[in-house]
N, C-alpha and C positions, 0 to 999 in steps of 0.2 A: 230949797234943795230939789232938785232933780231927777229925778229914779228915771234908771235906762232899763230897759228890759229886751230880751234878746229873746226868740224861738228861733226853732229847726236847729240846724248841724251847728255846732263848734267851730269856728273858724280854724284853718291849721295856724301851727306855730308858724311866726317868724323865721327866718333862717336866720342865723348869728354871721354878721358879715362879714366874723372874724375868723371861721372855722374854712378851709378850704371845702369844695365843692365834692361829695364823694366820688370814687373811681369809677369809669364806664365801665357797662360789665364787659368780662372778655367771653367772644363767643366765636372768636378766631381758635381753628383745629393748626395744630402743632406742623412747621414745615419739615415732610417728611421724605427724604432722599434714599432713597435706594443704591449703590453703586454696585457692590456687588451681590447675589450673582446677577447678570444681567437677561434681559428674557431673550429663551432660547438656548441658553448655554449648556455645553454638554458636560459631564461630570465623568472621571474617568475610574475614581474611586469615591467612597461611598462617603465622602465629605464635603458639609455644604459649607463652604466660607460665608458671611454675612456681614456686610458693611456699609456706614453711610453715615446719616444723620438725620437724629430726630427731633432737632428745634427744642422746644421748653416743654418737652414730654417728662413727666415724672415718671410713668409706667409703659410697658412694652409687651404687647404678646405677639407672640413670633411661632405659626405653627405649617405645618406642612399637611396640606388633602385635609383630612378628618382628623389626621394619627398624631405626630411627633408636635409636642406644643413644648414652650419655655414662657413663663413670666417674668419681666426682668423691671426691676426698681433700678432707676436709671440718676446717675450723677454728670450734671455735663451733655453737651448734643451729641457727641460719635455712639454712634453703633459697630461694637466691632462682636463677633460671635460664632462660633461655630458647631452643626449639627454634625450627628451621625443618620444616613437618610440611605433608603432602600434604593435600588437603582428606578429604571423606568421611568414614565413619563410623569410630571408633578407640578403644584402650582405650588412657593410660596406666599403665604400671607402674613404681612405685618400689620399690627393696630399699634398706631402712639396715641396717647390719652394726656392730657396736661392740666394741671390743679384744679382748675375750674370743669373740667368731667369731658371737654371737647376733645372730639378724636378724628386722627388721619389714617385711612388704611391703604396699603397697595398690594396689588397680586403680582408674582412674579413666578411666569411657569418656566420650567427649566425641565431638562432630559437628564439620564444616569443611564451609564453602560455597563456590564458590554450586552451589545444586542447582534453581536455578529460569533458566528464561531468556523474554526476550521480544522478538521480531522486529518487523517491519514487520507483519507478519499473520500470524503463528505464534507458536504456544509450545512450551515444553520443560519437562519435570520430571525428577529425577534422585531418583529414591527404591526405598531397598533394593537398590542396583545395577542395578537398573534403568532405559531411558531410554523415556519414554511422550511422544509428542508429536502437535500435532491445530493444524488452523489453514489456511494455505495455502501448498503444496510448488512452485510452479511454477520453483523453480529448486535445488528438490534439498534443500532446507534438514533436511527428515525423514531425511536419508541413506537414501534409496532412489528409486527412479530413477522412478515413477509420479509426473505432474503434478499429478493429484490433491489437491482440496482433502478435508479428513478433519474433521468436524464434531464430532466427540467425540474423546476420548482414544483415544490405541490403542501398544501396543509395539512401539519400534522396535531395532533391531538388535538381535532375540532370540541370545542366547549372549554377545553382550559385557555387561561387567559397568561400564560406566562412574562414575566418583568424584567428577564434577563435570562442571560446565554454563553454557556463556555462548550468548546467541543477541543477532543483532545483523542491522536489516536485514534481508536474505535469508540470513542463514548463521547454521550450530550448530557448535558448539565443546564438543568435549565430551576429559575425561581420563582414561585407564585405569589399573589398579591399578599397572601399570609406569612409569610417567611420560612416556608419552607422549601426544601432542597431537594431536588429530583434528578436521579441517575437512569441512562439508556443504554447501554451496548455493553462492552464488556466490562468495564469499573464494577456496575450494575452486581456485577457477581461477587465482587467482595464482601458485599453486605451479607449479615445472616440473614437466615431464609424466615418470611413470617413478616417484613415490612407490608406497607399497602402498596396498592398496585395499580396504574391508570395504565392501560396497556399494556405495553410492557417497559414501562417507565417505574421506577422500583423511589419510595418515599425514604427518604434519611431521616430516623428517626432519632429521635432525642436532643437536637438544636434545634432551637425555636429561635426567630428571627434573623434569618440568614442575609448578610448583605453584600458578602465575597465568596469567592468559591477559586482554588487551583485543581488542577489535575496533571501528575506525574506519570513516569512510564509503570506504575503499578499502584500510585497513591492519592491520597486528597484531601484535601483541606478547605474546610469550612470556617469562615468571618461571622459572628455573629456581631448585633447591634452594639454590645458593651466592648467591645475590642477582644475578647474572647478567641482563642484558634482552635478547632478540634481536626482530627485527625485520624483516619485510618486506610488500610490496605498493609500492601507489604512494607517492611522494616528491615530486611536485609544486610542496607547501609545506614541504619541510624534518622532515614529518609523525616519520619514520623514526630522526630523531636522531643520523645517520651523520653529519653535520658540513656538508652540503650539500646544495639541492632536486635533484632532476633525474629523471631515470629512473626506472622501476618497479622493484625489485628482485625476484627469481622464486626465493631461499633466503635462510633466517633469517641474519640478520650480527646479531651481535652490537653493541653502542650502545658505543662510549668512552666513557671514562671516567663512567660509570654503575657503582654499584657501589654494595651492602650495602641492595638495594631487598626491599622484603617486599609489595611490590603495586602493579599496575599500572594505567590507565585509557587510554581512546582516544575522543576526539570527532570529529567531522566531518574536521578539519584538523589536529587538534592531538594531542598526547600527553602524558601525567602519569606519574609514581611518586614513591610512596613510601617515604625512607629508613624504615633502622630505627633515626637519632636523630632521627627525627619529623618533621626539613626533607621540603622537596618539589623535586621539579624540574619542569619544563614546556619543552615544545619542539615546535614545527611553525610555525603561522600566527596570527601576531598579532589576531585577529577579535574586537571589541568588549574589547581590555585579556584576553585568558583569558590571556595569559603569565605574568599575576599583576606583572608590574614597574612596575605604575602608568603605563605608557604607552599610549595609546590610538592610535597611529600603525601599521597593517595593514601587516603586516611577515613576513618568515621570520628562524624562531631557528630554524636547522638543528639545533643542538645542545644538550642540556640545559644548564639555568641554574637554579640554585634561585633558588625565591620568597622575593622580602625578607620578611623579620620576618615570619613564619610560622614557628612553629614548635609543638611536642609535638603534632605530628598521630596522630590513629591509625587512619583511614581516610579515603578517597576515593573520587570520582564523578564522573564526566562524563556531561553531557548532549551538544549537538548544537555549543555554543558557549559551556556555563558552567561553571565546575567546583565541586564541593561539598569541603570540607575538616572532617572532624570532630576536634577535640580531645582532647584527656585530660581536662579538664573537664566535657565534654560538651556542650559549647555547638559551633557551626557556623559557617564562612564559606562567601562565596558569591562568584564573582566572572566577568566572561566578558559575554555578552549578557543581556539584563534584560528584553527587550519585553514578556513573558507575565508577569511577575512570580517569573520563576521563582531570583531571587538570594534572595528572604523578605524584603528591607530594607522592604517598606512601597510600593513604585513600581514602574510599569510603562511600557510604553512606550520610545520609541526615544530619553531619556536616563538611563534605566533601567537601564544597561548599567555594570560596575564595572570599574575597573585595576587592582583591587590586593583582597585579601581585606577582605571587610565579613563584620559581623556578621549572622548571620539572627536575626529578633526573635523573642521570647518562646520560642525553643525552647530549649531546658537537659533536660538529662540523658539527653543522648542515645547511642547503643550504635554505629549504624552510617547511611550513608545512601547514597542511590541517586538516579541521576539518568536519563532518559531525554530527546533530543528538546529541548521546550521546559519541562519539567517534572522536580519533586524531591520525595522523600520522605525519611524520616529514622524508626529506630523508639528507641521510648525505651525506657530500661532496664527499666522495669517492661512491657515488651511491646505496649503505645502504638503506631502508627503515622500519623506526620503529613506531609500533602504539601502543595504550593506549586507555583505557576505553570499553566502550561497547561491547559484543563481544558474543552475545546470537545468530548470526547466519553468526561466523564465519568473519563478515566483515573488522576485525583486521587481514586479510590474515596471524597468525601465527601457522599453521599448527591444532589448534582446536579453540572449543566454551569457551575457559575460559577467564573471566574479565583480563581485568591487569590495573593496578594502577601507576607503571612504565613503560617506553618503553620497548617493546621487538622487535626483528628483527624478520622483513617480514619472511616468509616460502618461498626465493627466494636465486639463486646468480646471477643472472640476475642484468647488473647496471642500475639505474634509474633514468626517469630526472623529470618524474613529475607524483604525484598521485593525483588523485580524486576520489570523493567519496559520495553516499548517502544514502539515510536512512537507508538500510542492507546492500549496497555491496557497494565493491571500486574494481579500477581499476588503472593501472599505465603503460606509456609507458617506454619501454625500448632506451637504448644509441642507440641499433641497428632500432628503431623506431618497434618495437611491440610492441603490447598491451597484459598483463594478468590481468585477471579477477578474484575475489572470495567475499563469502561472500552470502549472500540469493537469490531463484532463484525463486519466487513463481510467477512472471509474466512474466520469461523467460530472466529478466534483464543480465543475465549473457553470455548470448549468444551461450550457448551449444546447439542449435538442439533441448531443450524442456525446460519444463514450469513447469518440477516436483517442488512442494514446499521440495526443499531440502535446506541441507546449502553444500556450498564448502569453508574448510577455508584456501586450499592451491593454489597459486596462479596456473593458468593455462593460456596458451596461448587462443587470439582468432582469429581465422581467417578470416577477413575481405577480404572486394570484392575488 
């Protein structure tokens, strides 16, 4: 007999050559597609659509800057999802993560409007945090307290960092990185006395997280984050959607039964929003059918009512008495007062006037639109802008003073992401982020260097500080 004796280590086991070979580990991060939004896209309401594909991700975080985050346990590769997100400038960020812990992440910065505004006889710009505005202050609209008309651009309320921009009338409406809401000129006076005060820029108190704002010829309405409407100024015509006309209200109240809105609008008498399943509602003062209900009978809906058979809206516009409705197709209704031609159907004049949403002619594929006064523009997807109706000093930027009744194309090739517009002149930023201007200039609103009462109806650049 034989004795085998072994020292140091154990030999390893045998493999069994029956067992297959264990799995290589996986250390492949998930293929992760972004489609939409794409970088650099402008947002024209305060919804971020989110799509694509995330490969063999089990898990998903999806958040925006520091702030709006989601976690999502994911079944299947598409990614489809949507935020509610402040305006201004942003990057989003997604991470995919897949069983084995490996992750894919992309950034996607994208813009949100409006960064443009246009008054009675003023303007406003909202660019790089900054607010620059020039035109005529006589009731405070610059948020600073000098009457002063200002003929070119100039900075105003240096140190705030403002995100967005509505001017209407004599007031600016401007939003801070915090979600709050700031009033200048005359709105400003609605409020009770006792808010805070940058200026003479007056702080709307009691909505927190502001992501829309309208302004009427005596009213306003506030978007907050959850789809939320608040409300206040005059109620006259039922404007306010509190369920009743009557008195001026002096703090935001909230609208009943109003709920899951992603944008807002204000005309003369009346008020708009927009769900986010694409219906509409309307309420204030019956004037020329703008209720949308096909009645032409001058009335108060105290309270919202959606508009019949309207529906996959994805943005809105009020002028002074008509309202614009754009599609998911891309095509446009129009309805409210008609006199200027400003519904697009082809007619003008004082049976010109629609009840109920009509089609605006020949314009298709269109991105977003805007209405001012007696007048409407619309830009199209490939960066186009077309406008309709009023055009007595040029403010239809197409190269003169004549009416149109259908759209015509801007007096630009310049591509565009967003117009505004008020009572004689508009304005529009460009891809490359300039601003042109046209349209009437009789308080300097235009920004050329003077205050001649001229009209310009072709668009021009402006050179900001």
């Amino acid at each position: 007999m034989v004795a085998v004796c072994s020292c140091g280590e154990t030999p390893p086991p045998q493999e069994d050559p029956f067992l297959p070979p264990p799995p290589p580990l996986d250390t492949e991060a998930p293929v992760l597609r972004i489609d939409t939004p794409v970088p650099g896209q402008w947002l024209n309401v305060p919804r971020l659509r989110l799509s694509g594909d995330v490969g063999d991700a089990t898990r998903v975080e999806i958040w925006v800057d520091d702030g709006i985050s989601r976690t999502l346990s994911v079944a299947g590769s598409t990614l489809a999802m949507e935020l509610t997100v402040p305006p201004g400038s942003h990057v989003l960020h997604v991470s995919a993560t897949d069983a084995a812990g490996n992750t894919a992440t992309q950034d996607v910065p994208y813009d949100g409007g409006p960064g443009l505004g246009g008054g009675l006889s003023h303007t406003g710009v909202v660019r790089q945090g900054r607010l620059v505005t020039w035109g005529s202050n006589g009731r405070g609209q610059f948020c600073e307290a000098t009457p002063e008309e200002r003929l070119s651009p100039a900075l105003t309320l240096e140190g705030q960092r403002p995100i967005a921009l509505w001017s209407a009338m004599d007031t600016t409406a401007w939003l801070s990185p915090d979600g709050s809401a700031w009033l200048c000129g005359a709105l400003a006076s609605l409020l009770d006395a006792g808010g805070t005060g940058v200026g003479s820029a007056r702080r709307v108190e009691g909505v927190k997280d502001v992501v829309g704002l309208a302004m009427g010829g005596g009213h306003v309405l506030l978007l907050d984050a959850s789809g939320q409407v608040w409300a206040f100024g005059t109620n006259a015509r039922g404007q306010l959607g509190l369920g009743e006309e009557g008195e001026a209200v002096t703090q935001p109240t909230t609208v009943p039964d109003l709920t899951d809105v992603v944008q807002v609008v204000a005309g003369s008498e009346h008020s708009a929003a927009l769900h986010r399943d694409g219906t509409v509602s309307v309420w204030g003062y019956n004037r020329d059918g703008v209720l949308g209900t096909g009645e032409t009978e001058e009335r108060v809906q105290a309270a919202p009512r959606r508009v019949p058979r309207l529906e996959q809206v994805e943005h809105l516009a009020s002028g002074r008495s008509h309202l614009l409705a754009l599609l998911s197709d891309g095509t446009v209704r129009a309805w409210g007062t008609g006199t200027s031609g400003q519904l697009g159907h082809g007619d003008a004049g004082f049976g010109a006037g629609r009840a109920q949403p009509t089609p605006v002619l020949t314009l298709t594929g269109a991105t977003a639109v805007t209405a001012a006064n007696n007048s409407s523009w619309a830009l199209g997807r490939d960066g186009t802008g077309w406008a309709w109706g009023l055009n007595s000093t040029g403010q239809l930027g197409v190269g003169d003073t004549n009416q149109r009744v259908t759209p015509t194309r801007l007096a630009t090739d310049l591509p565009l992401v967003e117009i505004a517009a008020g009572a004689q002149h508009a304005l529009a930023r460009t891809r490359e982020d300039t601003v042109i201007i046209w349209g009437g200039n009789l308080s300097g609103q235009l920004g050329l260097g003077d205050g001649a009462p001229r009209s310009v109806s072709t668009p021009r650049a402006v050179s900001l500080p």
